[in-house]
matplotlib code that plots the C-alpha trace (Angstrom):
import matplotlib.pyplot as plt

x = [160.1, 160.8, 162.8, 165.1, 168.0, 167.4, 167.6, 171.0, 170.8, 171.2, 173.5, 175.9, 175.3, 176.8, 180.0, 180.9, 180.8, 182.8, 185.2, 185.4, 186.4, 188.7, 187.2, 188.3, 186.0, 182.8, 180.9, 178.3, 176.3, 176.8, 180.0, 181.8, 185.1, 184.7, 183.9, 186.8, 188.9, 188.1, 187.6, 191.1, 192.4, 190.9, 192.4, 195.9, 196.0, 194.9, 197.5, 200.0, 199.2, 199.4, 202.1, 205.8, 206.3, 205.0, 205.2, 202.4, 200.2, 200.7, 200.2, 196.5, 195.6, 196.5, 194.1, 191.6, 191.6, 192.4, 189.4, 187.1, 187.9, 187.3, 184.0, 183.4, 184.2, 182.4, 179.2, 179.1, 180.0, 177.3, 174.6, 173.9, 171.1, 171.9, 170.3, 173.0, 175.8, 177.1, 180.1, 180.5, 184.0, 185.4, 189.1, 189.7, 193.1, 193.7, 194.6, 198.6, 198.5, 198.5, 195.1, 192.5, 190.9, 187.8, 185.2, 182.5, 179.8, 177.0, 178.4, 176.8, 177.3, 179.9, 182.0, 181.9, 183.3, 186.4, 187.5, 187.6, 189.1, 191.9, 192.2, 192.5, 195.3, 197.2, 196.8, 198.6, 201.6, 204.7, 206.0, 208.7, 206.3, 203.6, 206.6, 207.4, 203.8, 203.3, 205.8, 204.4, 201.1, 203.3, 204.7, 201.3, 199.4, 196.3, 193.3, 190.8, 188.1, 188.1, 188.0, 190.9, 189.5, 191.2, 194.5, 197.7, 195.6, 194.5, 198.1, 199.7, 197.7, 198.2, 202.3, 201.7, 199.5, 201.0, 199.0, 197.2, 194.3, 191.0, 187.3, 183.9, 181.1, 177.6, 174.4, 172.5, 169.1, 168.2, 172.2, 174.1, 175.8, 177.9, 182.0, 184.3, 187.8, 190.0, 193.5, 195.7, 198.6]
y = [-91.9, -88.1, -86.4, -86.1, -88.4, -91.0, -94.1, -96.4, -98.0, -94.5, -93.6, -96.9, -96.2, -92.2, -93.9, -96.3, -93.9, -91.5, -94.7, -95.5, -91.8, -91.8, -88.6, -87.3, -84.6, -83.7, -80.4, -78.3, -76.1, -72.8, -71.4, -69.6, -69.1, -71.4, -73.8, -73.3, -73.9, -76.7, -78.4, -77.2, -78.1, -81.6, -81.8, -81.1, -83.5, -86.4, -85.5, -84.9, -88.5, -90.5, -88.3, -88.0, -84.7, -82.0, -79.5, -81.5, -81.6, -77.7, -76.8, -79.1, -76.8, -73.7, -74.1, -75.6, -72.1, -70.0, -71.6, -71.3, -67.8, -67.1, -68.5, -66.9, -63.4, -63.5, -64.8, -61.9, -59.0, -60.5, -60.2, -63.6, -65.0, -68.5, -70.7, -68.7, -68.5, -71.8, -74.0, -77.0, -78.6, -81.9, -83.1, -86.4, -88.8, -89.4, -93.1, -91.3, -90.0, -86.4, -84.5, -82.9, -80.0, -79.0, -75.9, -74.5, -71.6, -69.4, -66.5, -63.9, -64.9, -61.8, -62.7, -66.8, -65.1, -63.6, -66.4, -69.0, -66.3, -65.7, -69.3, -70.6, -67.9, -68.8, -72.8, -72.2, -70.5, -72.4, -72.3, -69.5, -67.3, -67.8, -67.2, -64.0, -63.2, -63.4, -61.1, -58.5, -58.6, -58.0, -55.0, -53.4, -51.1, -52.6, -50.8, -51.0, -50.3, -53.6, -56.7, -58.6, -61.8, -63.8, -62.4, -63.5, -66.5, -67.8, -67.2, -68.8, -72.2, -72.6, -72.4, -75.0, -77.7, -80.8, -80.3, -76.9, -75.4, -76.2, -74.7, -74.7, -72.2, -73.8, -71.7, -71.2, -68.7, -65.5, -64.5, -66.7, -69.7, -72.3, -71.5, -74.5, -74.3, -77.8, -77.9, -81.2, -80.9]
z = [119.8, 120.3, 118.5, 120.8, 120.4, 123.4, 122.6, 123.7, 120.5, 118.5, 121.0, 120.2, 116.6, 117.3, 119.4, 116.7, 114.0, 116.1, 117.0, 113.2, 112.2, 115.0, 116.6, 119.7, 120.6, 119.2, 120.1, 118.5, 120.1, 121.7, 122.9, 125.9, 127.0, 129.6, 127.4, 125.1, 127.6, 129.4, 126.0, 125.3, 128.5, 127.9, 124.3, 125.6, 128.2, 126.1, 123.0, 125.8, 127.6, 124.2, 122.1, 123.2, 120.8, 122.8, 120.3, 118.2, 121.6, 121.9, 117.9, 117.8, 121.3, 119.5, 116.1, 118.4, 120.4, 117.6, 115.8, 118.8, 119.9, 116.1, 116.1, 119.4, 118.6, 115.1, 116.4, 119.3, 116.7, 114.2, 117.6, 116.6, 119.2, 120.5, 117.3, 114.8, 118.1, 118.1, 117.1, 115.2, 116.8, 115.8, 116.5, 115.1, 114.8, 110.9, 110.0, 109.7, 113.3, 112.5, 114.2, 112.4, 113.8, 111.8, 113.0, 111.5, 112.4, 110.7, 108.9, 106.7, 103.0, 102.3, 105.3, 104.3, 100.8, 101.9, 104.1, 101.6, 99.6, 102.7, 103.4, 100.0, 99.2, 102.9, 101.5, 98.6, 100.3, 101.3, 105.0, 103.8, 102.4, 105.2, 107.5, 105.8, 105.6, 108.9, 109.8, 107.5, 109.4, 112.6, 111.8, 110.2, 112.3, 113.8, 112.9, 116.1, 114.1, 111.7, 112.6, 113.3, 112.5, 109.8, 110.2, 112.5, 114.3, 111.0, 109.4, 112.4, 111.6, 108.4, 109.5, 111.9, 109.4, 107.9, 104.8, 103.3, 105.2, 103.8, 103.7, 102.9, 102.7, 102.4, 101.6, 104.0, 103.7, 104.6, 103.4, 105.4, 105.5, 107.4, 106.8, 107.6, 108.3, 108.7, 109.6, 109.7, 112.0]

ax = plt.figure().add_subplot(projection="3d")
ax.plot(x, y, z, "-o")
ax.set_aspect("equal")
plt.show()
């Protein structure tokens, strides 16, 4: 067998774990905009066919873009080449009916740092005080010579989850490592 994964019977095995974590859409690999949006556009249609609030439908498209354009914009910056340029997207149903959008991507060690920094200090904010941070981040000057990753979009998210925003950062080498973000909405 090559190492390719061929075989229908490792396929089957792949569709019922995905049916048994009650993941909707799987991708890793590398990225575009296309790509993020007809995911997105995908995503949308399906929450919209099977949910009646259409505010949840619009808030899971949101983090799944905000997420992707993150990934997106980081691994250009970095001048990743296409092994480190890619995107780990699952969005999966929990067992409650909320949606769980979870991405991951390479980042440099030092950059994986200060997001689970960011994100753990956004996860242990209320919705008043992420509200009212938000707005602060409005009204600051944008500085076009930093990065703006991390900031509103990430912010925004963590307004919109049902539960606080988690994250991971595993080692990988050569100073980098995989950063996760999940938010349940």
């Amino acid at each position: 067998m090559s190492s390719t994964f061929t075989t229908h019977r490792s396929l089957a095995s792949l569709r019922d774990f995905f049916s048994a974590e009650r993941i909707l859409i799987c991708f890793n690999g590398p990225i575009s905009r296309t790509l993020i949006s007809e995911i997105g556009l995908a995503l949308k249609e399906h929450i919209q066919s099977t949910r009646q609030c259409m505010s949840s439908a619009m808030d899971v498209f949101s983090a799944y873009i905000e997420m992707s354009q993150n990934i997106r914009h980081y691994t250009a910056a970095q001048g990743y080449g296409e092994p480190e340029a890619t995107a780990t997207v699952v969005i999966a149903e929990s067992a409650q009916g909320s949606y769980v959008v979870s991405a991951g991507n390479v980042v440099e060690h030092a950059d994986g740092q200060r997001l689970l920094e960011r994100v753990s200090l956004l996860a242990s904010l209320d919705k008043a005080e992420l509200k009212s941070l938000y707005k602060e981040q409005l009204r600051r000057p944008r500085d076009e010579q930093q990065s703006s990753g991390a900031g509103l979009g990430l912010i925004e998210i963590a307004r919109k989850t049902t539960a606080p925003l988690e994250c991971s950062l595993d080692p990988l080498e050569a100073g980098r490592a995989f950063f996760t973000l999940r938010a349940t909405i």
